[in-house]
PLY file of the C-alpha trace (Angstrom):
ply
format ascii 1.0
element vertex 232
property float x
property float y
property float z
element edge 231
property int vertex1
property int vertex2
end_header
2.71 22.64 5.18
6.01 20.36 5.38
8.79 19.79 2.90
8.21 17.80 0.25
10.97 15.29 1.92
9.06 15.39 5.69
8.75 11.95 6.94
6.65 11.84 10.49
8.33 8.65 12.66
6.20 7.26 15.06
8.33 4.77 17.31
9.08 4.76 20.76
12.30 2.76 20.41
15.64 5.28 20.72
17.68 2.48 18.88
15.60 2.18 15.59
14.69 6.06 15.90
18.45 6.13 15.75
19.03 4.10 12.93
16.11 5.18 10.79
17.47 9.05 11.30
20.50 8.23 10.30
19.47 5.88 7.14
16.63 8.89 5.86
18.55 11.97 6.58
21.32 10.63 4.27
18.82 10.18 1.86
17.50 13.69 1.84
14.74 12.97 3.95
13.67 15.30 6.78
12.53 13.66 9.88
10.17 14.32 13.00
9.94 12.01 15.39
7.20 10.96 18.04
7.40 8.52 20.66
4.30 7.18 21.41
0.66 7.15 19.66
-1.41 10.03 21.04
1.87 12.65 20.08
2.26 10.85 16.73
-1.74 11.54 15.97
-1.16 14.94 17.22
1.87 16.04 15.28
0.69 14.39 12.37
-2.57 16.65 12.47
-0.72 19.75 13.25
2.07 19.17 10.29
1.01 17.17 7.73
4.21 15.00 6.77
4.50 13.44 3.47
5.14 10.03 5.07
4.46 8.18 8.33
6.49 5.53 9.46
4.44 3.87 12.12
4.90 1.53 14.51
1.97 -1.20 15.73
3.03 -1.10 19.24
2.90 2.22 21.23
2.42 3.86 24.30
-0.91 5.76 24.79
-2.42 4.89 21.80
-2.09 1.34 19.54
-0.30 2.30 15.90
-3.69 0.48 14.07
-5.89 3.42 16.41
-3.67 6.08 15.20
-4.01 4.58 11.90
-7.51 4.74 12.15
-7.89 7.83 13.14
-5.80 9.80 10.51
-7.71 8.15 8.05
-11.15 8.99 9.39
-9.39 13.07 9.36
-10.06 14.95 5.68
-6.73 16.58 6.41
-4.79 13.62 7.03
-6.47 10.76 5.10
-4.61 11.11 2.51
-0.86 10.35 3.84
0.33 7.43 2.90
1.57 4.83 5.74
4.07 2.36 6.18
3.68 0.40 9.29
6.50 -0.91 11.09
5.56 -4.65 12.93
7.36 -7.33 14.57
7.22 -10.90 13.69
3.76 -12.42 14.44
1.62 -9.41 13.77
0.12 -11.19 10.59
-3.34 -10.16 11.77
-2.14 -6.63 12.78
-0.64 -6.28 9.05
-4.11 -7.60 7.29
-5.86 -5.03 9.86
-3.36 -2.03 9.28
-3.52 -2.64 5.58
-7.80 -2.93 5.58
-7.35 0.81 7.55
-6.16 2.02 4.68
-1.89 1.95 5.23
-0.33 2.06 2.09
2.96 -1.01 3.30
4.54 -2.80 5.71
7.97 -3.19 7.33
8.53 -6.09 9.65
11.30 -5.52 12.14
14.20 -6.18 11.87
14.18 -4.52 8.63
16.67 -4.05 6.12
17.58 0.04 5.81
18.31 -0.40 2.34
15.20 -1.88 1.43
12.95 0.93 4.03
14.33 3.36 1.72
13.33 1.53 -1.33
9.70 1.34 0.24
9.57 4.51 1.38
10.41 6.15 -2.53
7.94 3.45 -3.94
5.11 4.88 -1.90
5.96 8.28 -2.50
6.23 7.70 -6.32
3.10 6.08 -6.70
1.24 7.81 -3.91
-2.12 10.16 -5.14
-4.19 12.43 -3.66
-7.65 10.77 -3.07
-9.28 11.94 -5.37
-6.72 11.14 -8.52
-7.19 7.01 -7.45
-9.82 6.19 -9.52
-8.79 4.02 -12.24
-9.34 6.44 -14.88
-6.63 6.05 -17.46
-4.96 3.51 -19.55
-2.53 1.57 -17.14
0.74 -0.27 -18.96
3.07 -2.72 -17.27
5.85 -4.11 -20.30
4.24 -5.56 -22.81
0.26 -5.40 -20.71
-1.97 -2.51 -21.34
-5.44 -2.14 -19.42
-7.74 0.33 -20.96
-10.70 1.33 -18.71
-12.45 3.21 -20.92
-12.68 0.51 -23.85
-12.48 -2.15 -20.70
-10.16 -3.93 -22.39
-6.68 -5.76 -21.91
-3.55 -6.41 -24.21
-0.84 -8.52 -24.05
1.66 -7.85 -26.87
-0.69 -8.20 -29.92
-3.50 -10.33 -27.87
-6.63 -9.05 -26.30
-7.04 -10.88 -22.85
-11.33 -12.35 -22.54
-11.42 -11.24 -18.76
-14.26 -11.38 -16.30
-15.57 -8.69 -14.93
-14.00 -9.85 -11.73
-10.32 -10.76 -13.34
-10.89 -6.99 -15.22
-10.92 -4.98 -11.65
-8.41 -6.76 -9.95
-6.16 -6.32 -12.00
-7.25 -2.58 -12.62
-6.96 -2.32 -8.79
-3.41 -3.91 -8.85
-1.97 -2.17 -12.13
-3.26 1.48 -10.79
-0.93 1.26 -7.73
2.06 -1.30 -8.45
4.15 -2.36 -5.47
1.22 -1.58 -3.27
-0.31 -4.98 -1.00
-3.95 -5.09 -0.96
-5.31 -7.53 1.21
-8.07 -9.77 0.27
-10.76 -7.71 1.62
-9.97 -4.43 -0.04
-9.81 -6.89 -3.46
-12.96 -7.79 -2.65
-14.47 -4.41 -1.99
-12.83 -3.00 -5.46
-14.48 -6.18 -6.93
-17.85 -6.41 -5.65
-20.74 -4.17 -7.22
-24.59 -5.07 -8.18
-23.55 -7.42 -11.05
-21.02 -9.00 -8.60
-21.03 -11.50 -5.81
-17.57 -12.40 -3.90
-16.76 -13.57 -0.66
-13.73 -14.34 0.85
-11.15 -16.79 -0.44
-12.80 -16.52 -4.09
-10.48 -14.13 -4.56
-7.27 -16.68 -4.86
-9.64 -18.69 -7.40
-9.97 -15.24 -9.63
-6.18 -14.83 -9.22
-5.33 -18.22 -10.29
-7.17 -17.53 -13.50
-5.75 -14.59 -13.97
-2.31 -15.36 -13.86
-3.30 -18.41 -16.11
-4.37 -16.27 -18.51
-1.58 -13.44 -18.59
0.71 -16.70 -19.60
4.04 -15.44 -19.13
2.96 -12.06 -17.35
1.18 -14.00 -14.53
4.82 -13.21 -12.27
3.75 -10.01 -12.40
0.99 -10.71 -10.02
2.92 -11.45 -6.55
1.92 -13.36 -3.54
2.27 -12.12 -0.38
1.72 -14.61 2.26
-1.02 -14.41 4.43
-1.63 -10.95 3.67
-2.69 -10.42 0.12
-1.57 -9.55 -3.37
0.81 -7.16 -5.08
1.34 -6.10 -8.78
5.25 -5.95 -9.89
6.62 -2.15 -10.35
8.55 -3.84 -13.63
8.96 -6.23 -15.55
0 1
1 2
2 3
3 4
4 5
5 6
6 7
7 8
8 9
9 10
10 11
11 12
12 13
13 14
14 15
15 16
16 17
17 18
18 19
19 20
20 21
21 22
22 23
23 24
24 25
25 26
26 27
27 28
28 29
29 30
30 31
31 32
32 33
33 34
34 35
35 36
36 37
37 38
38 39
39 40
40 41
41 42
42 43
43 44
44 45
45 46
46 47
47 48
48 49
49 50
50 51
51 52
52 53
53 54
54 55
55 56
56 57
57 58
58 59
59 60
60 61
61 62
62 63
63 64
64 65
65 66
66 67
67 68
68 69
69 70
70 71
71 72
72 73
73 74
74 75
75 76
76 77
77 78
78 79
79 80
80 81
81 82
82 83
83 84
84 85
85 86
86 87
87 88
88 89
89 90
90 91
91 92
92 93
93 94
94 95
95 96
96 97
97 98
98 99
99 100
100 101
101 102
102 103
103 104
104 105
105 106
106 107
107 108
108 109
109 110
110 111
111 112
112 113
113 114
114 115
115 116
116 117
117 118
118 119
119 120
120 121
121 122
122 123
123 124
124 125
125 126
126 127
127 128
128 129
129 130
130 131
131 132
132 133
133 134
134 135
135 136
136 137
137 138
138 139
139 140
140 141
141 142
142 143
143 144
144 145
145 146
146 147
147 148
148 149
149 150
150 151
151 152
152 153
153 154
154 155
155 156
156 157
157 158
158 159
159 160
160 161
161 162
162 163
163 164
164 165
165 166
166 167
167 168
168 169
169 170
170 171
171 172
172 173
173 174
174 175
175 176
176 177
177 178
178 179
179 180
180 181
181 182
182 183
183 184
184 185
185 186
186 187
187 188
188 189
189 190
190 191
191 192
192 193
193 194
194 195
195 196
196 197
197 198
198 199
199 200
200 201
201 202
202 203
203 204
204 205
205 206
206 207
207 208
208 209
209 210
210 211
211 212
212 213
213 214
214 215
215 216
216 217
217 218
218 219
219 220
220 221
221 222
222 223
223 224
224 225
225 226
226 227
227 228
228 229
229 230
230 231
């Protein structure tokens, strides 16, 4: 089993391996490095890192298979991901994302703000079977209570749909995380629920509406999905 620091860097460019060694090792981090997909699979089997930064495009095998893969593994299914993407690969992010990555980094990237990333995931990262939405989840002044199914807002109680309630359960149980539209949709849709597609920006529209002066909380990010703040 790695360190609690490992980070597993998939990327078959010397110059950012460079950089990124540099920028995590001075953070504490411990670092292996693979260069293209099939080794990055591989090692990530064999030592279970506590992070992968991956890149889409790879030798040998695509960063969304190797993706894939890991998350179709018991062992490995639950490490969280942070793709790295140029400009362009909108529908590689939305795909990534839908495989189950936990962020994205689109080159060229800020160091600073890779680091920031990298400790968000890690701090609100779970093992699989802790993700249920299972206990009362506070952001300032909003508290969501699952088990009473109910939302406050200072002194208020929030009159939700069923819809508006599990987004933003889904949002509020892993702030800073993007979920695209289709894994909102999936959280969302049960026997008592029918949603397709672009819906979804209708229910979050209403639901900012209604959080008033909270509604910021909920952010935007183009063409890929929807966030929830880490603070407010």
């Amino acid at each position: 089993m790695s360190e609690p620091s490992s980070i597993l860097v998939v990327e078959d460019h010397s110059d950012i391996v460079e950089i990124l060694q540099y920028t995590l090792e001075k953070e504490g981090f411990s670092l292996t490095v693979a260069k293209d997909g099939e080794e990055g699979f591989h090692k990530a089997r064999r030592e279970l890192p506590f992070l992968i930064l991956l890149d889409l495009m790879l030798p040998k095998m695509g960063g969304l298979e190797v993706c894939r893969l890991l998350k179709q593994k018991q062992e490995t299914q639950g490490i969280p991901i942070i793709m790295l993407t140029a400009k362009g690969e909108e529908t590689d992010i939305i795909s990534g994302l839908n495989l189950g990555a936990d962020d994205y980094m689109t080159k060229p990237f800020s160091p600073k703000e890779l680091v920031a990333r990298i400790k968000a995931v890690l701090r609100r990262h779970k093992p699989v079977h802790e993700k249920g939405v299972d206990q009362v989840l506070k952001l300032g002044d909003l508290v969501l209570d699952p088990h009473r199914h109910e939302v406050h807002l200072k002194d208020e109680t929030l009159m939700l749909t069923l819809s508006e309630f599990r987004i933003l359960a889904t949002l509020l149980s892993q702030p800073g995380r993007v979920f695209t539209r289709d894994q909102l949709i999936e959280k969302v849709h049960g026997p008592d629920i029918v949603i397709v597609d672009r819906n979804i920006d209708v229910h979050i529209a209403s639901l900012r509406k209604k959080l008033k002066d909270h509604g910021s909380v909920i952010m935007t990010i183009r063409g890929v999905g929807y966030r929830c703040k880490e603070a407010v």
